[in-house]
N, C-alpha and C positions, 0 to 999 in steps of 0.2 A: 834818420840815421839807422834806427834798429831795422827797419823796412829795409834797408839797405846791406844791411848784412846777413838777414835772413835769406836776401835773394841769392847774395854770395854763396850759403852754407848748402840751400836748394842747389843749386847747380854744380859745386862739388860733387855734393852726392851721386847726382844724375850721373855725371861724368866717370865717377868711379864706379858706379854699377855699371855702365857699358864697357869699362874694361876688361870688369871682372866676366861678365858676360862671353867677353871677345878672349878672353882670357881660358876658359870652358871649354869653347867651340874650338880655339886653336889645339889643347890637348884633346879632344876629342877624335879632332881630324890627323892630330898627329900620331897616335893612336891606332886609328884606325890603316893610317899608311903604315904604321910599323908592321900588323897586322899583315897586311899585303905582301909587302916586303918580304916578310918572317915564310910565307907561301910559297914565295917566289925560290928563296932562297933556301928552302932547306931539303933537307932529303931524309928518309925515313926509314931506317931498320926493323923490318916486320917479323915476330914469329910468326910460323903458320903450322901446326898443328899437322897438317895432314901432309907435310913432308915428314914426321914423326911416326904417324898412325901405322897398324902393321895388317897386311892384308889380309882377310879369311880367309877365301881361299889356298895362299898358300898354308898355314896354318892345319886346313883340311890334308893337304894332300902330303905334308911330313908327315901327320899321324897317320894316314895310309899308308906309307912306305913304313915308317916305323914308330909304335905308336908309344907316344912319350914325347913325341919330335915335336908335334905341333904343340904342345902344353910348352915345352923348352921355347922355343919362338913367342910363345905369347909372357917369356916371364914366369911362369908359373907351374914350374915344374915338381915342384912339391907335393902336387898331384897326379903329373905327368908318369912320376918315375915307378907307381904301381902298373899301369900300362904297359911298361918297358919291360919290367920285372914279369909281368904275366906274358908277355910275349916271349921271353929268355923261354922261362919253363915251356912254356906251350910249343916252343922248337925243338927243346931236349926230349918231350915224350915223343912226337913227332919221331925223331930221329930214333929214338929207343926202341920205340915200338917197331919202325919198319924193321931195324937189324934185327931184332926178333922175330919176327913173321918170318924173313929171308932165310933167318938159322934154323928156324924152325922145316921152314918148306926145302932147303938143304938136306937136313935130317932123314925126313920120312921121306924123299926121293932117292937115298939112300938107302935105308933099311928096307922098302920097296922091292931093291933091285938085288939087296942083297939074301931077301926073305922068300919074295917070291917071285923071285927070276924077269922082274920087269926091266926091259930097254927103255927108258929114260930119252931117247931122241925122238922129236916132235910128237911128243903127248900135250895136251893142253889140260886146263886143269878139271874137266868136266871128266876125265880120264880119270886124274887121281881120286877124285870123288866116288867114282863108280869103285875103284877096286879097294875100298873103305867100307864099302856097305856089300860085297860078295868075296863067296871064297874063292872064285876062279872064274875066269874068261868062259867056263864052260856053264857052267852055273848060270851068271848070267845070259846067257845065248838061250837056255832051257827056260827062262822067266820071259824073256821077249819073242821067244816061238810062240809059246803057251797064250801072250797076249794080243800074238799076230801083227807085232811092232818089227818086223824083218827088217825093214831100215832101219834102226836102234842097234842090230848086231853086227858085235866086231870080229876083225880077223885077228884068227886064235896066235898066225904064225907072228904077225906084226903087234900084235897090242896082248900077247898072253900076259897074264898071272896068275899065281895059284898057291894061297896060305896055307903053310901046314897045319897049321893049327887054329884054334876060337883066337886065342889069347895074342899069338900073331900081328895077327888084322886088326884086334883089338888095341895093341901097343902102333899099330900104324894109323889107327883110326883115331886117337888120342893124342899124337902128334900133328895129325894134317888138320884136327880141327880149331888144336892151338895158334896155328901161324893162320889156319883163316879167319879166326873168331878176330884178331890182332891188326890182321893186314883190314878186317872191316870196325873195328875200332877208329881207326886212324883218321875217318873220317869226319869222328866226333871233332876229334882233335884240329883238324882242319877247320870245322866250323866257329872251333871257338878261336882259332888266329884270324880269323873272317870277323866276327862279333865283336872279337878285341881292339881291333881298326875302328870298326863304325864305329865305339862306343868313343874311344880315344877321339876321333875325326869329330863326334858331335860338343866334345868336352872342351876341344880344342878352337872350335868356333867359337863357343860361348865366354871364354878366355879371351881369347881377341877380342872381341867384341866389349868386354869388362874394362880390359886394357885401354882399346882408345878412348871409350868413355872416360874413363880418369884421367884419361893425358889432356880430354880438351877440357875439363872442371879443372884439373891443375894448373895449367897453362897460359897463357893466350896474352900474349902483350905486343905495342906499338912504341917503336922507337923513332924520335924527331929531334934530327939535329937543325940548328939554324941561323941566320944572321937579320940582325933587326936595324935599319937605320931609323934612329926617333930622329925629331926634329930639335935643337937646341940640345942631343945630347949625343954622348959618342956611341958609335957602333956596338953593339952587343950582341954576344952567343947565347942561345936559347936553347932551353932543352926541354923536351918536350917528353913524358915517359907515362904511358896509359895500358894499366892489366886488367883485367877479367878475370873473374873464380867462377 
C-alpha cells in the first residue's frame, strides 16, 4: 500500500513540473510575440540633433558682412557685441577722417588760387605737391633746366603760380600736408575694418562649433509609441523613451 502511494505522489510530481515547464515556455514565447508585435506596430518620434545644429560657414560669413553677426547666430553674443562696437567706431573714423582730408584739400585749393593765382581745372594732385615745395612755375622750370629734366617742365600759361611770400606757401604747404597725411591714414583704418572681420569670422566659428557640441551632449533622445498583443492578456500601449547625455 505505501509502495502504492508513493507511485501516486512520484507521478504528481512529474506531472506538475511539466506544466510548470510548459507553463515557462508558453510565457516565453508569448513574450517574445508581444516583442514582435510591439515592432510591428509601433512608430517612433526621433530627435535628431543635426536638424538643430547651426552651420559655420554661415556664422563665418555674417561676421564678415558684419562682425558681431556671426557671434549673435551662434548664441553668444556677449562677446560678439565688442566686434560690433569696434566696427561702429572704426566707420566713424573712417568717415571723419575722409571729410577731413576733403575740407582740407577744399581749403588749400582755395587759398592756392586765391594766393597764387592758381586755376584749379585739371591739375592732378602731383601738381599741388610741386607748388608746396616752390615759389613759382618759374623757379621750378629754372631747377629742371639746370637738371636737364625738360620733360618735367610746365607751361607757365596753363599751370602758373607764384607765392608772395615764404610764409604764403608755407601756410599752403601746411594745409595740403594735412588732408594728405589724413587721406593716407585712412588706410590704417581700412586695415583694421579688414582685421575686425577676420578676427570676429574666426571667433564666430569657434562659437558654432561650441554650440553644437553642447546641443548634441545636451540632447539626443528616441521616442516609441506602441501596441502589444500578449497572449491570455488584453492589448496594451507601450511606451518606449531612450536619451543620451
Amino acid at each position: 500500500m505505501k509502495l502504492f502511494f508513493l507511485l501516486i505522489f512520484l507521478s504528481s510530481a512529474i506531472f506538475a513540473q511539466t506544466d510548470n515547464t510548459s507553463s515557462i515556455l508558453e510565457l516565453k514565447n508569448s513574450l517574445k510575440s508581444s516583442d514582435a508585435e510591439f515592432e510591428n506596430n509601433k512608430f517612433n518620434l526621433i530627435y535628431d540633433y543635426d536638424s538643430e545644429k547651426k552651420s559655420i560657414g554661415l556664422g563665418i560669413v555674417y561676421s564678415l558682412l558684419l562682425p558681431g553677426m556671426g557671434e549673435l547666430y551662434a548664441d553668444a553674443y556677449s562677446s560678439g557685441k565688442y566686434f560690433t562696437i569696434a566696427d561702429g567706431v572704426l566707420w566713424g573714423t573712417f568717415i571723419g577722417m575722409e571729410i577731413y582730408s576733403n575740407w582740407q584739400q577744399n581749403n588749400y585749393q582755395t587759398y592756392a588760387a586765391a594766393n597764387a593765382g592758381v586755376d584749379n581745372d585739371n591739375k592732378d594732385d602731383d601738381y599741388y605737391s610741386t607748388i608746396a615745395n616752390y615759389t613759382s612755375v618759374f623757379s621750378y622750370n629754372e631747377e629742371k633746366a639746370l637738371e636737364r629734366n625738360f620733360d618735367e617742365m610746365l607751361n607757365p600759361e596753363t599751370d602758373f603760380w607764384k607765392w608772395n611770400t615764404t610764409a604764403e606757401r608755407q601756410t599752403y604747404r601746411d594745409m595740403w600736408t594735412s588732408s594728405e597725411q589724413t587721406s593716407n591714414d585712412i588706410q590704417f583704418v581700412v586695415g583694421g575694418l579688414i582685421l575686425n572681420r577676420i578676427a570676429s569670422a574666426i571667433n564666430a566659428a569657434r562659437l558654432v562649433t561650441a554650440y553644437n557640441n553642447k546641443l548634441k551632449e545636451e540632447l539626443s533622445w528616441n521616442f516609441s509609441v506602441g501596441f502589444a498583443n500578449q497572449q491570455n492578456l488584453p492589448t496594451s500601449l507601450i511606451f518606449s523613451f531612450q536619451k543620451s547625455f
